[in-house]
C-alpha positions as CSV (number, residue, x, y, z in Angstrom):
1,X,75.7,-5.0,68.1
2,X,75.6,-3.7,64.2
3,X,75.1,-6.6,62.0
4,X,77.6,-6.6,58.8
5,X,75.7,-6.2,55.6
6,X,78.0,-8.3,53.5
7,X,79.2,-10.8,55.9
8,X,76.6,-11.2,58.8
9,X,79.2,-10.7,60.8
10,X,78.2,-9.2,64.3
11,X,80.4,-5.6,65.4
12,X,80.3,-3.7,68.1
13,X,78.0,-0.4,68.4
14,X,81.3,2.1,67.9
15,X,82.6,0.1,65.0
16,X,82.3,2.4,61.7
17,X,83.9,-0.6,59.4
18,X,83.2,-4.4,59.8
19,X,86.1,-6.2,61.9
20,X,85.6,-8.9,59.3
21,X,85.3,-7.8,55.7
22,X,85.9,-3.6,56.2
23,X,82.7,-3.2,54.8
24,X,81.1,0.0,56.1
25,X,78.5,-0.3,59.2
26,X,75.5,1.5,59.1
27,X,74.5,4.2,62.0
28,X,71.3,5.4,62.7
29,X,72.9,9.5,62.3
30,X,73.9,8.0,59.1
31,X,70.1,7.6,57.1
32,X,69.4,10.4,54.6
33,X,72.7,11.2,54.7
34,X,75.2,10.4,51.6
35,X,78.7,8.3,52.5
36,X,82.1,8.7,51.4
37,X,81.4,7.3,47.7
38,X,78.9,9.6,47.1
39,X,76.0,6.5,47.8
40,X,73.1,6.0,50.1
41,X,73.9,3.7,52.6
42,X,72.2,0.4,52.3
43,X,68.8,-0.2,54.5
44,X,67.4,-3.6,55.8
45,X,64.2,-4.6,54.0
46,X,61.6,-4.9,56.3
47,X,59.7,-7.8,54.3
48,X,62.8,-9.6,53.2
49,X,65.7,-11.5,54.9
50,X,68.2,-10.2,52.6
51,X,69.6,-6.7,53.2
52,X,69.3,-4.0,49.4
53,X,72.6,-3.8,48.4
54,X,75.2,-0.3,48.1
55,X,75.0,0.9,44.7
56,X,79.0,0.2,44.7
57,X,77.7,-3.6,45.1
58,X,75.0,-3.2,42.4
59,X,78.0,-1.6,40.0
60,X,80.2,-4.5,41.0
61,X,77.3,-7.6,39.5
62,X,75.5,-7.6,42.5
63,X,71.8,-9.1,42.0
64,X,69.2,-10.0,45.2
65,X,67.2,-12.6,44.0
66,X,64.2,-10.6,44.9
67,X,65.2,-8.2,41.8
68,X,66.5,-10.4,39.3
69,X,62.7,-10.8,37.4
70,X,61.9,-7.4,37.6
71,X,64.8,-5.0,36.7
72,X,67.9,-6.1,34.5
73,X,69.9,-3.0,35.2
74,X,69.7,0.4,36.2
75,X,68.9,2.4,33.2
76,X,65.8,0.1,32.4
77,X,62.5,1.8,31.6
78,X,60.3,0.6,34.4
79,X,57.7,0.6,32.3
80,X,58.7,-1.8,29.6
81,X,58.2,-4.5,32.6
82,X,55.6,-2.8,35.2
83,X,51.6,-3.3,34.4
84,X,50.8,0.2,33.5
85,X,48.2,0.1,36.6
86,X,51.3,-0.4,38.9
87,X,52.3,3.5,38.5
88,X,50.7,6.5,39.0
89,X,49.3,8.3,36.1
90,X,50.6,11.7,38.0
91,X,53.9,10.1,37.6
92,X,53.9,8.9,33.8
93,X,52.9,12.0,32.2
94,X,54.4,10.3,28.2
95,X,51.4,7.5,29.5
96,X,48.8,9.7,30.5
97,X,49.0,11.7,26.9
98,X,49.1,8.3,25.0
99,X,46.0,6.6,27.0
100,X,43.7,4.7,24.4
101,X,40.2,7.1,24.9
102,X,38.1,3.7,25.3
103,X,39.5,0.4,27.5
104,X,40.9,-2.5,26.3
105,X,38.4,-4.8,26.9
106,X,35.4,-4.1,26.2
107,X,32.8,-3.7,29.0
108,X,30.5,-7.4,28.9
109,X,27.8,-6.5,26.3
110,X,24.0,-7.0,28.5
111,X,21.6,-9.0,27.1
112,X,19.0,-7.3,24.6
113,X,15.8,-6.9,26.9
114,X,13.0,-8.1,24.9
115,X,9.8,-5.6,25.2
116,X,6.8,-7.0,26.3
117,X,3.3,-5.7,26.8
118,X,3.3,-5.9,30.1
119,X,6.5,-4.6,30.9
120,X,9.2,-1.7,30.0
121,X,12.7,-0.9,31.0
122,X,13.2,1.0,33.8
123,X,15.1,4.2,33.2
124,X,18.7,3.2,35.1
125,X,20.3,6.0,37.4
126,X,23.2,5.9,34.5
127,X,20.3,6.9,31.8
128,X,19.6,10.3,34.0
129,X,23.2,10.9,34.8
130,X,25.1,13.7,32.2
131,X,28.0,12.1,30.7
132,X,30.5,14.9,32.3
133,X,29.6,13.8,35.5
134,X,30.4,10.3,34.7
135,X,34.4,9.7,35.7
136,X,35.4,6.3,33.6
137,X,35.3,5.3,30.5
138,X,33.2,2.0,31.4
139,X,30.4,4.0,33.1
140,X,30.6,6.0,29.9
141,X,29.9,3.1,27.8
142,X,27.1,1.9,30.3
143,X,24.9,5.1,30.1
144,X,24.9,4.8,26.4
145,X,24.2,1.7,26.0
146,X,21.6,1.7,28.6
147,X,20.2,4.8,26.9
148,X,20.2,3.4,23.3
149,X,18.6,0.1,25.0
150,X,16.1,2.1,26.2
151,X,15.2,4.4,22.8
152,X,15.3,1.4,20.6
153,X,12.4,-0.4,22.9
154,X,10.6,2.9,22.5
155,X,11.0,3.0,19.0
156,X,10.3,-0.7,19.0
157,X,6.8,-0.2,20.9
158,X,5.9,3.2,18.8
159,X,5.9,1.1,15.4
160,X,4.0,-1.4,17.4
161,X,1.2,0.6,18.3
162,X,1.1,2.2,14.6
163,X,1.0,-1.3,13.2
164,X,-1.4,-2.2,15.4
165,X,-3.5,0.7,14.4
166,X,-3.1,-0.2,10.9
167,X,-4.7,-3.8,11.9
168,X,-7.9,-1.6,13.6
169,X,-8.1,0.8,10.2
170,X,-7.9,-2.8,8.4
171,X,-10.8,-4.0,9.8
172,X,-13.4,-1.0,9.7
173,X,-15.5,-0.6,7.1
174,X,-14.9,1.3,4.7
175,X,-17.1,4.7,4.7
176,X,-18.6,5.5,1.2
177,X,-19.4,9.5,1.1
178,X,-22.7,10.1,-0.7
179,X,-22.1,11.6,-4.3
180,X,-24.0,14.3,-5.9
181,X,-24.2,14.2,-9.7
182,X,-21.6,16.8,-11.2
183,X,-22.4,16.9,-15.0
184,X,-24.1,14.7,-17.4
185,X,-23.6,14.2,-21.3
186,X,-25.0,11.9,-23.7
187,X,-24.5,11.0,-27.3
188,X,-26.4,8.7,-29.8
189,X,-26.0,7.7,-33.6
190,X,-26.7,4.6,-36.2
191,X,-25.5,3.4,-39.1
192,X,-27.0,0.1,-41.6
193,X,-23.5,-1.2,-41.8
194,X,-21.7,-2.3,-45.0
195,X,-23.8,-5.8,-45.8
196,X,-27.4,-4.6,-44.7
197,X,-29.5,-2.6,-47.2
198,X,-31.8,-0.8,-44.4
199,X,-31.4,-0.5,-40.8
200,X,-33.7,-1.7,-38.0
201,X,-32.2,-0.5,-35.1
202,X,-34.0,2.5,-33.6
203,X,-32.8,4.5,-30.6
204,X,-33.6,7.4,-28.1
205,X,-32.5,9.8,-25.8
206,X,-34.4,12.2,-22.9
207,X,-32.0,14.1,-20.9
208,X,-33.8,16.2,-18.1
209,X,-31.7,18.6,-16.6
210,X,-31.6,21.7,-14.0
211,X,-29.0,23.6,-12.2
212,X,-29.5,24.8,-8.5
213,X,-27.0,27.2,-6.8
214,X,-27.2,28.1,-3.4
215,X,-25.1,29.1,-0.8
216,X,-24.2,25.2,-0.4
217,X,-22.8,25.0,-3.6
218,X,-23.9,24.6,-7.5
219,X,-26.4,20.9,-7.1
220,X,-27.2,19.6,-10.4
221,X,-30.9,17.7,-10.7
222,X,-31.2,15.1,-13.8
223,X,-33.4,12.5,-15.6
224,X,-32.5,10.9,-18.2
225,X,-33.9,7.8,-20.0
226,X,-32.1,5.7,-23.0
227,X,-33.4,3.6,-24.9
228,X,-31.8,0.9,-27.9
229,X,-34.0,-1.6,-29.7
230,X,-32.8,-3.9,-32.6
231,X,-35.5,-5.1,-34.7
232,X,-35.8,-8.1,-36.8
233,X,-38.4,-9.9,-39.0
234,X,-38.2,-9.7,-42.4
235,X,-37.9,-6.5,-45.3
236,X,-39.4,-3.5,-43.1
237,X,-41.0,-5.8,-40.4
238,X,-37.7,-5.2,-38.1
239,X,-37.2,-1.4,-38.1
240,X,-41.4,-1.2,-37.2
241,X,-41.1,-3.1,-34.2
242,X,-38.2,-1.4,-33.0
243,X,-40.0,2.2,-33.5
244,X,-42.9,0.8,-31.6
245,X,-41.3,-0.5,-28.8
246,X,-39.0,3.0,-28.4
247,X,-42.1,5.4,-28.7
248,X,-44.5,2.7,-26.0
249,X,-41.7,2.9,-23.4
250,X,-41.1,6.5,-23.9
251,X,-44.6,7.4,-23.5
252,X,-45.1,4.7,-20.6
253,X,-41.9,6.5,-18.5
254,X,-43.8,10.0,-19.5
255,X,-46.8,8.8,-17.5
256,X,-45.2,6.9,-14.5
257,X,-41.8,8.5,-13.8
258,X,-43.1,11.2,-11.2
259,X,-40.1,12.6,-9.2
260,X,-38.0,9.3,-8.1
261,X,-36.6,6.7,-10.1
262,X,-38.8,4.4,-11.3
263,X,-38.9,0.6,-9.5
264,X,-38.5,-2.9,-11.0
265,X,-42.2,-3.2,-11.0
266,X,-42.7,0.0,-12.7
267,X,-40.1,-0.8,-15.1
268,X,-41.3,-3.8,-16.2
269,X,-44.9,-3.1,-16.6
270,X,-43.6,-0.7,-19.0
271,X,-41.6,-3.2,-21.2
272,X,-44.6,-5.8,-20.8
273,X,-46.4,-3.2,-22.6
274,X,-43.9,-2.4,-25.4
275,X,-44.0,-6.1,-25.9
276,X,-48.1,-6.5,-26.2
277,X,-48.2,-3.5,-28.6
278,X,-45.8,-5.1,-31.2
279,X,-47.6,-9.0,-30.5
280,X,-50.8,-7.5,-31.1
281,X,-49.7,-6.1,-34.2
282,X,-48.5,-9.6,-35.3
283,X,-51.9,-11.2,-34.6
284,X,-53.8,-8.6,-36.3
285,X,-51.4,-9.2,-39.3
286,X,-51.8,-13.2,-39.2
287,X,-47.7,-13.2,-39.4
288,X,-46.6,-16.8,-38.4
289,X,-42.8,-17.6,-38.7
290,X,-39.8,-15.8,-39.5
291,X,-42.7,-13.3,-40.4
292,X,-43.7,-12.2,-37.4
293,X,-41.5,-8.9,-36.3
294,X,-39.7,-8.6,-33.3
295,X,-37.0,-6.3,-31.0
296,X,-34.5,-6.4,-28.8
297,X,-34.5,-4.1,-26.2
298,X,-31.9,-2.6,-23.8
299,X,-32.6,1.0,-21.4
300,X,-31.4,3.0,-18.9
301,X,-32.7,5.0,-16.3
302,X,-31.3,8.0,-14.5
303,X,-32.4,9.6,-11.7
304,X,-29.5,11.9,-9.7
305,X,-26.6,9.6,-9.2
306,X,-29.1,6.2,-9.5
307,X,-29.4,4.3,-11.8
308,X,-31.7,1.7,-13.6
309,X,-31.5,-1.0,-16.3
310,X,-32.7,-3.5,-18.1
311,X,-32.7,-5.7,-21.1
312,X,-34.3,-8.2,-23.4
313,X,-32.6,-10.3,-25.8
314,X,-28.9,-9.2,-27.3
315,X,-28.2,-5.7,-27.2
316,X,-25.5,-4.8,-24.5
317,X,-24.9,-2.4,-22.1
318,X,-21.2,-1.9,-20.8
319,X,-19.8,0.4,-18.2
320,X,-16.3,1.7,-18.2
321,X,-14.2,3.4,-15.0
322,X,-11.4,3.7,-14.0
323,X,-11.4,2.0,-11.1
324,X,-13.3,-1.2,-12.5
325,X,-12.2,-0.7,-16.4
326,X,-14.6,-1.9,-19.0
327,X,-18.0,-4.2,-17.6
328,X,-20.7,-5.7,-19.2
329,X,-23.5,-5.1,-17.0
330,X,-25.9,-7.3,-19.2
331,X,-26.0,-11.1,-20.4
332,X,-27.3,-11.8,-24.0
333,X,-30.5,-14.1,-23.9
334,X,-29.7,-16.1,-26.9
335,X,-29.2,-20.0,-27.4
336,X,-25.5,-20.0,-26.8
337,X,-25.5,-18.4,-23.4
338,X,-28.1,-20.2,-21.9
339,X,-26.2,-23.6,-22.8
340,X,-23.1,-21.7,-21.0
341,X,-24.9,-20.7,-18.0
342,X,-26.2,-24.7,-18.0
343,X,-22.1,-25.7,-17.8
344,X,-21.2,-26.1,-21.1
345,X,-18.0,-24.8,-22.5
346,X,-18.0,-21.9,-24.4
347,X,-16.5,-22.9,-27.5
348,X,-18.8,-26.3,-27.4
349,X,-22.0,-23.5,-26.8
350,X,-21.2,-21.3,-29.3
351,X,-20.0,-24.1,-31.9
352,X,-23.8,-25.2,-33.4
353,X,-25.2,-23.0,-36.1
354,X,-28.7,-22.5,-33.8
355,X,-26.4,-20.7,-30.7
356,X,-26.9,-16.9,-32.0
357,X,-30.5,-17.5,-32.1
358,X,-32.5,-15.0,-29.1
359,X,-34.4,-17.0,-26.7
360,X,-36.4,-14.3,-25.9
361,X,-37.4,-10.9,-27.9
362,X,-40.0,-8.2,-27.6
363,X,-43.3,-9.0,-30.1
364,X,-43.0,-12.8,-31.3
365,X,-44.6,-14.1,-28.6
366,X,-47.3,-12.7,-25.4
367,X,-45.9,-11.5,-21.9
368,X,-45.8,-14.7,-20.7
369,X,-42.8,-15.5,-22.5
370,X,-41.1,-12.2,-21.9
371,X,-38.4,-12.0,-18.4
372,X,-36.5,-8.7,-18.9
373,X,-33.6,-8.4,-16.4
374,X,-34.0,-5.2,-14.5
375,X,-30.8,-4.4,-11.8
376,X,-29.7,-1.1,-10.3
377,X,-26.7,0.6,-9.3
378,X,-25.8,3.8,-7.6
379,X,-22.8,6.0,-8.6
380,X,-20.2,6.2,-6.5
381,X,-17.3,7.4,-9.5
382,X,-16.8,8.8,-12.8
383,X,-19.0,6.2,-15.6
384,X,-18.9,6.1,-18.9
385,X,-21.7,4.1,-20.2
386,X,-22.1,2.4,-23.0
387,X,-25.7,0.6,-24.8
388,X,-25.0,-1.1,-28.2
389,X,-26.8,-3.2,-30.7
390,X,-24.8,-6.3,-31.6
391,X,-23.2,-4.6,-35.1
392,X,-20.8,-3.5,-32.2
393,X,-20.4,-6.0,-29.7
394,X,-19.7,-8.9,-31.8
395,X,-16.6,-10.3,-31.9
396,X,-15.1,-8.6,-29.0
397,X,-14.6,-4.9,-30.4
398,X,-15.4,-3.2,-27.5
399,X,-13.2,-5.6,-25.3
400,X,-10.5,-5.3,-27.6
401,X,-10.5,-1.3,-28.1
402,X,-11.7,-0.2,-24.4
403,X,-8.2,1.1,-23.7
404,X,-8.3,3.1,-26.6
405,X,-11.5,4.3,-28.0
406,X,-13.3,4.2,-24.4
407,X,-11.5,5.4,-21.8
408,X,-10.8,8.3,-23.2
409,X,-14.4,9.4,-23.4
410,X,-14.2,9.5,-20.2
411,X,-12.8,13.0,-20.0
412,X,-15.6,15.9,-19.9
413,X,-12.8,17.6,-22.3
414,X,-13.6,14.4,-25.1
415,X,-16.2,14.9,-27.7
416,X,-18.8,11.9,-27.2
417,X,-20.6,12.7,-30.0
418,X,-17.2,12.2,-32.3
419,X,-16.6,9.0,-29.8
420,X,-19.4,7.4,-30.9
421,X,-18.7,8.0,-34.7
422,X,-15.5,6.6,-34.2
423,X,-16.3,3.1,-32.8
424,X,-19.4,2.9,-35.3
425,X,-16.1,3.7,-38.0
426,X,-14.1,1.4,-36.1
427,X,-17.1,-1.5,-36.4
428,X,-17.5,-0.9,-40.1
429,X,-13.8,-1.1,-40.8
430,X,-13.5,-4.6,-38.8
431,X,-16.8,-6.2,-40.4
432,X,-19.8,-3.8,-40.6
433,X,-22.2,-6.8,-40.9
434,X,-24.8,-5.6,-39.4
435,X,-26.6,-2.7,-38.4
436,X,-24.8,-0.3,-35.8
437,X,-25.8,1.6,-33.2
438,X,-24.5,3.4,-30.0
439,X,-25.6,5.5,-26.8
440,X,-22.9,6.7,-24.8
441,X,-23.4,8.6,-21.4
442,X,-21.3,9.9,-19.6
443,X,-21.7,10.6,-15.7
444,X,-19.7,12.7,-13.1
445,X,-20.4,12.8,-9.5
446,X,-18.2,14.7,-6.9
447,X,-18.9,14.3,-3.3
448,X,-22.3,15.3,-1.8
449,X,-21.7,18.4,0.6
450,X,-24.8,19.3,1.9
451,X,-24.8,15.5,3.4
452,X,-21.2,16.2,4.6
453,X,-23.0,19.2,6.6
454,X,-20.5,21.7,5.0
């Protein structure tokens, strides 16, 4: 029996229309074959219970409810309503030109691995693989992430180990090459002032010098000893005792000084004895009082690139570089400054009329009231230094000039002996009450090569 399509009704095997409605019964000589109205003949569906309709039937308003949310009619683009992974990309060629290069949705971002010490990210198979070989745009997106993941814990752990290698370099010492002296210049000169009638400083110089060359390089040897004394004690009394004291310590350093910089013994024995001569002198002459003569006393020793000094009473001694700037490497010994070094506030110390009186000075008084400061230093950079008699140092001259009359002495192209004109100008124009005098040296050291072994 051949069931009727459009009226279930049930016709013979050798019927060609349905007894019933007339509608046309389907034979199985009849399938790929076209009918009489130029249509394929209607098939049962085998996963529904409703037969697909002629396309006559679909022509006449014909809908199976199996249809009626998918297509509205014939000449609807299929893929207005179709997800686009429901076709072929073989058959949607309009698609397949018009494909977005990345996905939609974005691949699920992975959690940032955090590098420890311990640990670091294995390289994934997706990290080895070339990108052509990779056939999606998701495994794409993978290996470069995974690959960037990867470079940025590299990078992260390189700058870890530098920065931990900083920390190391931070805490080794610091490794100070030995210096060789390079070239050494000195400059002295005095002037009374503009409110003394006679001047009492007294000063001296002895620069020592040779030159070696050798295959090693050009090594220069020096000795040099300076000396500054500012005397005091009435009309002549004051310039005598500062003579004495210059010409007992240069003849004392002519005797001792063999071959090596003198020590703090050695140095001072020698202004012990500068002291005695000028006390003698005093007792011989009965002098009591402001009568009695007397020095102050400030020196420096050179030997190579070390260095010695020493001082009694108020004449200064300052160093200027560049790294450290202007220093005064000596403390006056007068009434003021003691009361300071006891607590007292400067301005209070410095207030009373008595505070600018020395508490100690060469010749007043025997060695046992005598305690010169001696301290050393070794060069390790360009110095200018500077000793001074306190027609200079008051008031903050040098403090207040170092930037411009100082530093640039420190140049080997400056003049020091027009340097040390100019500040003894530069004192006079401010005040010039009291004598002036100044010592400049001036010392260059380069690193030592025959200790570098080169």
């Amino acid at each position: 029996m051949l069931t009727c399509s459009q009226c279930r009704f049930e016709n013979p095997v050798e019927n060609r229309f349905c007894q019933r409605c007339g509608a046309p019964l389907p034979h199985m000589d009849d399938v790929g074959t076209m009918d009489e109205v130029g249509t394929m003949p209607a098939l049962e569906d085998p996963g529904s219970s409703f037969p697909k309709p002629s396309q006559a039937a679909i022509k006449a308003g014909f809908q199976p409810p199996w249809e009626a949310s998918v297509v509205t009619s014939p000449e609807e683009d299929i893929t207005e309503v179709l997800p686009a992974s429901a076709l072929p990309n073989a058959s949607r060629p309009d698609l397949e030109a018009s494909a977005p290069s990345r996905p939609e949705k974005q691949p699920e971002k992975q959690p940032e691995k955090q590098p420890t010490e311990s640990s670091a990210p294995d390289p994934s198979p997706a990290a080895e693989t070339s990108l052509d070989e990779l056939d999606t745009p998701e495994a794409v997106f993978n290996s470069i992430a995974t690959r960037l993941q990867t470079e940025s814990f590299q990078m992260d752990t390189g700058l870890g180990s530098l920065a931990e290698s900083s920390r190391e370099d931070e805490d080794t010492p610091t490794i100070v090459l030995p210096m060789q002296l390079a070239r050494l210049d000195s400059a002295g000169a005095s002037h009374v002032g503009r409110q003394r009638d006679h001047n009492e400083d007294y000063f001296d110089t002895q620069t020592q010098m040779s030159v070696d060359e050798s295959p090693m390089g050009r090594v220069i040897q020096a000795q040099g000893l300076y000396i500054l004394c500012d005397g005091m004690g009435g009309h002549s009394a004051g310039e005598v005792a500062s003579a004495m004291a210059v010409e007992q310590l240069k003849n004392y350093f002519k005797l001792h000084w063999k071959g090596t910089l003198p020590d703090e013994d050695c140095i001072r024995k020698a202004i012990f004895t500068a002291n005695q001569s000028i006390f003698e002198v005093n007792e011989k002459n009965d002098s009591a009082g402001s009568g009695r003569m007397g020095t102050t006393l400030v020196l420096m020793l050179l030997q190579g690139t070390q260095v010695a000094i020493a001082h009694v009473g108020d004449s200064r001694l300052y160093a200027y570089s560049r790294r450290q700037g202007l220093k005064q490497l000596t403390i006056d010994h007068e009434v003021g400054q003691l009361e300071v070094m006891r607590g007292v506030d400067p301005e209070i110390a410095y207030a009373r009329p008595e505070s600018y009186q020395l508490t100690q000075a060469l010749g007043p008084k025997d060695n046992g009231y005598v305690d010169p400061e001696v301290q050393f230093l070794d060069l390790n950079e360009d110095t200018l230094f500077l000793l001074c008699s306190d027609g200079l140092s008051d008031y903050g001259l040098l403090e207040e000039h170092a930037q411009g009359r100082i530093e640039p002495l420190l140049s080997s192209s400056a003049s020091l002996e027009q340097g040390v004109v100019e500040l003894i100008d530069l004192a006079n124009e401010l005040s010039g009450h009291d004598n002036i005098t100044a010592i400049a040296i001036r010392a260059k050291v380069r690193p030592d090569s025959r200790a570098l072994g080169s």
